[in-house]
N, CA, C and O of each residue as an XYZ file, in Angstrom:
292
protein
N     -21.792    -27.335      3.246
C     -21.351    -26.099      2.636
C     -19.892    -25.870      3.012
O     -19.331    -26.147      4.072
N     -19.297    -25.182      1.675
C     -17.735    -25.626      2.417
C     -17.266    -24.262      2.633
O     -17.623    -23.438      1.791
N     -16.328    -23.755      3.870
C     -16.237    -22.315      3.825
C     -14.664    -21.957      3.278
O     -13.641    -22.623      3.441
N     -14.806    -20.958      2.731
C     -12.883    -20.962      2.217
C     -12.709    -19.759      2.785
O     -13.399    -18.752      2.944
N     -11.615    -20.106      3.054
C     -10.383    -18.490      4.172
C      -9.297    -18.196      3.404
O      -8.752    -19.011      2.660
N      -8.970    -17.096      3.551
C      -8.269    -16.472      2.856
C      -7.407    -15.813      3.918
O      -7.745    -15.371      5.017
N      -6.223    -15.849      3.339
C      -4.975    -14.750      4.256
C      -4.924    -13.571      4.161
O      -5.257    -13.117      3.066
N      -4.546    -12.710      5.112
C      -4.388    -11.314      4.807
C      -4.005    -10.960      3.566
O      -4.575    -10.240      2.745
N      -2.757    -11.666      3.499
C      -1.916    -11.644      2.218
C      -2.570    -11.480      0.836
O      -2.525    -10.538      0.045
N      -3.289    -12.855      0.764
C      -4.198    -12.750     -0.359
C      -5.305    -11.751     -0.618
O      -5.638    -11.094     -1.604
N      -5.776    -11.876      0.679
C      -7.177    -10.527      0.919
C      -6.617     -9.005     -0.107
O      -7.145     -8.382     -1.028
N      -5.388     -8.881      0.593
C      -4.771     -7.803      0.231
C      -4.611     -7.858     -1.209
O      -4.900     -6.840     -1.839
N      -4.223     -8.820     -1.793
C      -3.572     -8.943     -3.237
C      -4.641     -8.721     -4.145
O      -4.453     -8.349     -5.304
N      -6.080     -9.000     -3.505
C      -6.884     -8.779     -4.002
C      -7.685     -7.688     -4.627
O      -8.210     -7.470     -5.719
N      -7.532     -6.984     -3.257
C      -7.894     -5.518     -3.089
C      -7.341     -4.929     -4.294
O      -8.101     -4.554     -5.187
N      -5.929     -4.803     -4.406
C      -5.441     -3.977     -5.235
C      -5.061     -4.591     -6.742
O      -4.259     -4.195     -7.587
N      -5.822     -5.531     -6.722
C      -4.999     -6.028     -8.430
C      -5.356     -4.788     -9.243
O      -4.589     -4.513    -10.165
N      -6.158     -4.191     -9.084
C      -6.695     -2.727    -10.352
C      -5.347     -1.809    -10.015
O      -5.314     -0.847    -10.783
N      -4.339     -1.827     -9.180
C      -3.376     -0.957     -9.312
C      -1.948     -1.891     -9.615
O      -1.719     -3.085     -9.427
N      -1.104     -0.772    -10.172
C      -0.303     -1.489    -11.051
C       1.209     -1.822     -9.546
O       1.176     -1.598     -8.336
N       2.064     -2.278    -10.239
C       3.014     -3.001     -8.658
C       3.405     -1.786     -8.514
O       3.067     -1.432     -7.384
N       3.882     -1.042     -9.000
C       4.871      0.425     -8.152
C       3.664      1.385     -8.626
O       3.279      1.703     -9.751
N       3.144      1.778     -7.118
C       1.992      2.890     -7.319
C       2.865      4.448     -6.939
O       3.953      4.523     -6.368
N       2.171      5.400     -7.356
C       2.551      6.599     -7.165
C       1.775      7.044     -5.719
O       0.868      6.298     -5.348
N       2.000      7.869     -5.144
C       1.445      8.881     -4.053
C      -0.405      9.173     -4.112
O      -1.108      9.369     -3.120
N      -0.778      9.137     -5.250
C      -1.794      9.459     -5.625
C      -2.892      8.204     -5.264
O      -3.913      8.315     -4.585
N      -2.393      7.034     -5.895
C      -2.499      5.904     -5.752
C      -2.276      5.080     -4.584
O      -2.971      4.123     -4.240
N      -1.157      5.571     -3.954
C      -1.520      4.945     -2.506
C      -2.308      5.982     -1.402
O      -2.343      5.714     -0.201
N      -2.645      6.640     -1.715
C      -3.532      7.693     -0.856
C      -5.117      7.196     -0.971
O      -5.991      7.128     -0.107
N      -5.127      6.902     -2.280
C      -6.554      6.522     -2.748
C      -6.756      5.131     -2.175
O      -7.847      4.890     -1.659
N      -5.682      4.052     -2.215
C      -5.935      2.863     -1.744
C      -6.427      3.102      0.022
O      -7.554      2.891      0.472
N      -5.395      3.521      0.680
C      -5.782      3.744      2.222
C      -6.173      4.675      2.637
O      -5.613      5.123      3.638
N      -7.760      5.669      1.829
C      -8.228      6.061      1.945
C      -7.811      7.688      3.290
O      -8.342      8.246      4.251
N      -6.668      7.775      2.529
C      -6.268      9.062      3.273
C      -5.476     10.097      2.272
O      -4.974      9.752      1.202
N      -5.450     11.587      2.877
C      -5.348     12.426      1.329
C      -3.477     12.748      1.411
O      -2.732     12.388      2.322
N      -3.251     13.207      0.668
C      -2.126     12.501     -0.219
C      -1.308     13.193      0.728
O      -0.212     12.635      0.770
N      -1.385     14.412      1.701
C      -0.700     14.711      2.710
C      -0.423     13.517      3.559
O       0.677     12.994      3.379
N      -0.975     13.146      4.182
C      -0.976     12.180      5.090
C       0.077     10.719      4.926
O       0.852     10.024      5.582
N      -0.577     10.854      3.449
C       0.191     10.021      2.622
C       2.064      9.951      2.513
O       2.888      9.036      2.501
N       2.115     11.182      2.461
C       3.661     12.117      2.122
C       4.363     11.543      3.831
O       5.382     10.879      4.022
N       3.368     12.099      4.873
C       3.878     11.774      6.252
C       4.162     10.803      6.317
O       5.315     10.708      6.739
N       3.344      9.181      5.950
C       3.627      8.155      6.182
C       4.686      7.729      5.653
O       5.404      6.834      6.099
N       4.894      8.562      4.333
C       6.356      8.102      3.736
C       7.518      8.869      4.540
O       8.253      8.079      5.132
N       7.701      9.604      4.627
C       8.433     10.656      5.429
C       9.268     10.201      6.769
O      10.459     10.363      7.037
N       8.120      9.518      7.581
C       8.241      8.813      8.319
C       9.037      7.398      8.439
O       9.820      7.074      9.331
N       8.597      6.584      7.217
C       9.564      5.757      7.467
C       8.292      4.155      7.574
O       8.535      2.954      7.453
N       6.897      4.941      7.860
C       6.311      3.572      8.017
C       5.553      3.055      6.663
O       4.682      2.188      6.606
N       5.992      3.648      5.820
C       5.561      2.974      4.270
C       7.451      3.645      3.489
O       8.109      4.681      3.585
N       7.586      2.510      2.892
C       8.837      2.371      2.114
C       8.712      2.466      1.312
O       7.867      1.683      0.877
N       9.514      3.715     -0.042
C       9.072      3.970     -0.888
C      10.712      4.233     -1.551
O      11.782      4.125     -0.953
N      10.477      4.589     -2.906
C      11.748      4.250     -3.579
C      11.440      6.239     -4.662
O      10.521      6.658     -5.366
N      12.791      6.849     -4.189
C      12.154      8.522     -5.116
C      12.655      8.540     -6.099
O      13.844      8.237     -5.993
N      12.258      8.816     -7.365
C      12.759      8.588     -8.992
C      12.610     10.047     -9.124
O      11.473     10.459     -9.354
N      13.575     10.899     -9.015
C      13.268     12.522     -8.954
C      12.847     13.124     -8.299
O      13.346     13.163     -7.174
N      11.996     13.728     -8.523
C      10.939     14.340     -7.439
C       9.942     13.498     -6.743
O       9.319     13.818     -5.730
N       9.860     12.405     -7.384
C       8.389     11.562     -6.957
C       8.763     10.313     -6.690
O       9.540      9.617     -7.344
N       8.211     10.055     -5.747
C       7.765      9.229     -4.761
C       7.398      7.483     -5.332
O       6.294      7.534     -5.874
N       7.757      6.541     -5.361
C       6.881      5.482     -6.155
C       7.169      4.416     -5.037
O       8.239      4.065     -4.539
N       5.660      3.943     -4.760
C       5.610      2.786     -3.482
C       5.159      1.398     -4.135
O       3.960      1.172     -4.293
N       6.476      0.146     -4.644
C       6.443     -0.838     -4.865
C       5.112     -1.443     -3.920
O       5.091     -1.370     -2.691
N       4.226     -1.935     -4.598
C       3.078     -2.890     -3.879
C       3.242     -3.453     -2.977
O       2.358     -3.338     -2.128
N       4.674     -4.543     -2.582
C       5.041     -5.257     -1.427
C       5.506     -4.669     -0.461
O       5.847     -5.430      0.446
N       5.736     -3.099     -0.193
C       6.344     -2.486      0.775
C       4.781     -1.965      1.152
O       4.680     -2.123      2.368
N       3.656     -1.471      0.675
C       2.045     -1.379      0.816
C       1.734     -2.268      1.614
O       1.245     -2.059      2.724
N       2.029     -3.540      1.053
C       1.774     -5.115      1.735
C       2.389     -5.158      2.920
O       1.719     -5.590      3.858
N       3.689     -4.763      3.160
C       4.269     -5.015      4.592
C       3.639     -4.152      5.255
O       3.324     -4.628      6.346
N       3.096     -2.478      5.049
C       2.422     -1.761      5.521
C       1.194     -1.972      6.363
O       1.133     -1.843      7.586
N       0.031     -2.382      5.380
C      -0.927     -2.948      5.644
C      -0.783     -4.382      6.968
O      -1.373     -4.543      8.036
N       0.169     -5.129      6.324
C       0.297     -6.462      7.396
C       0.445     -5.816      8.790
O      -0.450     -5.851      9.634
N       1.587     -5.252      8.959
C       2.250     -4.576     10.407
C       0.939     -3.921     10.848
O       0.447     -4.628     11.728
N       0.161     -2.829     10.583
C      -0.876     -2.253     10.709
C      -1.955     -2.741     11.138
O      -2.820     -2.163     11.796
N      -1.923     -4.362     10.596
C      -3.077     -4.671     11.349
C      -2.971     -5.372     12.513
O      -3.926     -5.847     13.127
N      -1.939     -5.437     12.794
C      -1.495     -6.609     13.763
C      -1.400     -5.780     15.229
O      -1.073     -6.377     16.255
């Protein structure tokens, strides 16, 4: 039986293919299961990188990805 492994990386890519590459606030709250305050902090903060088009907030997928990576480590 043959076993296959997968990288974080991929694990991850996986997870989210149902969301599109630059998610909104809403969307990354829902992915890491925390409410959209929390969400705002993490951006605020500095430990999720996000890019503001006006008023709002939009978090390119690969800055999620560096998120997630650092986070678990």
């Amino acid at each position: 039986m043959s076993k296959t492994t997968m990288t974080q990386r991929e694990a991850y890519r996986l997870m989210l293919r149902k969301y599109p590459d630059v998610m909104n606030v809403d969307e990354v709250s829902e992915v890491l299961g925390v409410s959209t305050k929390t969400c705002y902090k993490l951006i605020r903060s500095g430990k999720i990188t996000s890019l503001k088009v006006g008023r709002a907030y939009r978090i390119p997928k690969a800055h999620l990805f560096s998120y997630l990576i650092i986070g678990s480590k």
